[in-house]
C-alpha angles and dihedrals in degrees: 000000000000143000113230112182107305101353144071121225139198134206145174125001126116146016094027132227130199098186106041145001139216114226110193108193108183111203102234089208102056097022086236116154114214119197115201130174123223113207128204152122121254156108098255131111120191101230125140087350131156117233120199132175118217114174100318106338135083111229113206120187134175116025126125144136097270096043099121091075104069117226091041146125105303123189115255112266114265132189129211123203111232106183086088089061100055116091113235113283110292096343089089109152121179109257131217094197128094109234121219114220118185108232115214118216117219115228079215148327098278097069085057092049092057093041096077088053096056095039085050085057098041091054091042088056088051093049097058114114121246139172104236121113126205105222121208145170113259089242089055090041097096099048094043087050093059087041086055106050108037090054096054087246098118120086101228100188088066134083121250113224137182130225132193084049081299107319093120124040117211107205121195116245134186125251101256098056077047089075104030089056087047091055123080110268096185096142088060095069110083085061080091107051122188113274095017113131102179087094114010104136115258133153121290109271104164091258110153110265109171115189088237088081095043114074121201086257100047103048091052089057091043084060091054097044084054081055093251110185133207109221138156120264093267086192104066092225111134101167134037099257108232095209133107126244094250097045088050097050095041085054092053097042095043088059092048093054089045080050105050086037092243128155112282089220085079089085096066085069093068118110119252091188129032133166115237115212108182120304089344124086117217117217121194128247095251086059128100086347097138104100086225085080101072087060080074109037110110086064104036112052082055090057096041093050075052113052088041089047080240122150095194134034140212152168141208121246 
C-alpha cells in the first residue's frame, strides 16, 4: 500500500502473478477505484514486499517465491512510474481500459539507492522561485493549469493574476520550464500533425484527457499552439502574502497617516468588514466617516481598492 499524490494504491498480495500485476489506485477526492495491469515479464512475485514512492515512481522491494522463509532468495528490486497512470489534474473519469506501464529492473540495489537523491534534487531545482509568468487566454487557462501542475511546471509559492479585466491568465512557473519554454522546440512540431484533431487546441470543455496520452513534449508544444506566452511577473509579488485584506490595508493606511502627521485614532474608523458586488467593494456607513478623511483622498481610496483587490470603491450612505 501507498499514497501518490492524491491516491492511494495497492499492490501485491494474493493470489500471485508472474506475468503480470494488478495495480488498484483509489482517488481519494472522488472515492473512484481504478484497476490497471501491469504487464511484464519476470520472476517476481510481489509477496511480503515494501512499496515505497519517491518522486514518480513507485519503488518495490522484497517478494519471491521463497519469501516465506525468511533469509531467502528475494526478487531484485524493481520501480514503476507512475506519473502515465494518473489521469490529468481534476478531469479524472473512470476508465474501462487496462493501462500498460513499462517496469523498469534494477541491476541492483545501489542504483536505487542513489535514485531518491537525485529525484530530491530534481524537485528542489523546480521549486526555486523565479520571476517568469506563463501568460494564457482565459479560455486555455483550465487545461494550462493542469499542464502546468502536473508537470511540476507551475510555481506553486506564487500568486496567479489575471490582466485585460481577466481575458488573459499569468501562471507562475519555475525557473527551469522557464527555460525550457524559452528554447526551440522545433522537433517537437510534427507531434501535431495537420487534420488531426486529438490535440488541436480548443477551449476547455470537461472532456477526459489522462497524462498517459501527453507526453512532456507534447504537452510543451500544446501550450504554444494555445499561444502561451513567457513574461515577466508584471505584479511584483514573489512570494504568496500571507496577510489578510484588512491587515494590508491598516498597515498602508496607518503609514500614510504617520506620513501626512495625522491622529492615529483614525484607524479605528477601517472597515473590518465590507460586500463585494462584482468588481465593486461595498464599505459600510461607520467607515472613513471623519471629514478629515477627504484631505487625503486622492491617496487613500487607491490603497484601499488595493488592499481589498477592488477596482472600484464605495460606501454606504
Amino acid at each position: 500500500m501507498f499514497v501518490y499524490k492524491d491516491f492511494l494504491g495497492i499492490i501485491g498480495g494474493c493470489p500471485v502473478g508472474q506475468h503480470f500485476q494488478e495495480l488498484a489506485l483509489l482517488d481519494l477526492q472522488f472515492n473512484i477505484w481504478k484497476q490497471i495491469t501491469l504487464d511484464y515479464i519476470g520472476k517476481e512475485l510481489l509477496v511480503r514486499t515494501t512499496a515505497n514512492v519517491v518522486g514518480d515512481d513507485l519503488v518495490i522491494i522484497g517478494g519471491g517465491a521463497a519469501c516465506y522463509a525468511f533469509g531467502t532468495k528475494f526478487s531484485k528490486p524493481f520501480k514503476v512510474n507512475l506519473l502515465p497512470l494518473v489521469p490529468l489534474g481534476d478531469k479524472l473519469m473512470p476508465t474501462e481500459k487496462n493501462a500498460n506501464a513499462s517496469v523498469t529492473h534494477a541491476e541492483n540495489a545501489e542504483v536505487l539507492t542513489q535514485s531518491p537523491v537525485l529525484n530530491s534534487e530534481a524537485e528542489k531545482h523546480q521549486l526555486v522561485s523565479y520571476n517568469r509568468v506563463l501568460q494564457l487566454e482565459k479560455k486555455y487557462a483550465k487545461m494550462g493549469k493542469d499542464i502546468l501542475k502536473n508537470f511540476g511546471w507551475l510555481d506553486l509559492g506564487r500568486k496567479v493574476y489575471t490582466k485585460e479585466d481577466g481575458l488573459y491568465i499569468c501562471f507562475p512557473i519555475t525557473e527551469k520550464f522557464s527555460a525550457m519554454f524559452l528554447e526551440k522546440q522545433d522537433q517537437y512540431v510534427d507531434a501535431f500533425e495537420e487534420g488531426n484533431d486529438t490535440y488541436v487546441c480548443k477551449p476547455f470543455t470537461g472532456g477526459g484527457v489522462f497524462l498517459n496520452e501527453v507526453s512532456c513534449s507534447i504537452a510543451l508544444t500544446f501550450l504554444k499552439k494555445c499561444g502561451a506566452t513567457n513574461l515577466a511577473n508584471e505584479v511584483g509579488e514573489v512570494r504568496k502574502s500571507s496577510k489578510s485584506p484588512f491587515q494590508t490595508m491598516n498597515e498602508s493606511i496607518a503609514l500614510l497617516i504617520k506620513q501626512k502627521d495625522l491622529a492615529e485614532t483614525l484607524l479605528e474608523e477601517l472597515p473590518n468588514r465590507w460586500e463585494r458586488l462584482g468588481d465593486i467593494v461595498v464599505l459600510p456607513a461607520t467607515s472613513f466617516k471623519d471629514p478629515i478623511w477627504d484631505s487625503i483622498s486622492e491617496e487613500l481610496w487607491p490603497i484601499v481598492a488595493k488592499s481589498l483587490k477592488a477596482h472600484r470603491v464605495a460606501r454606504q450612505v
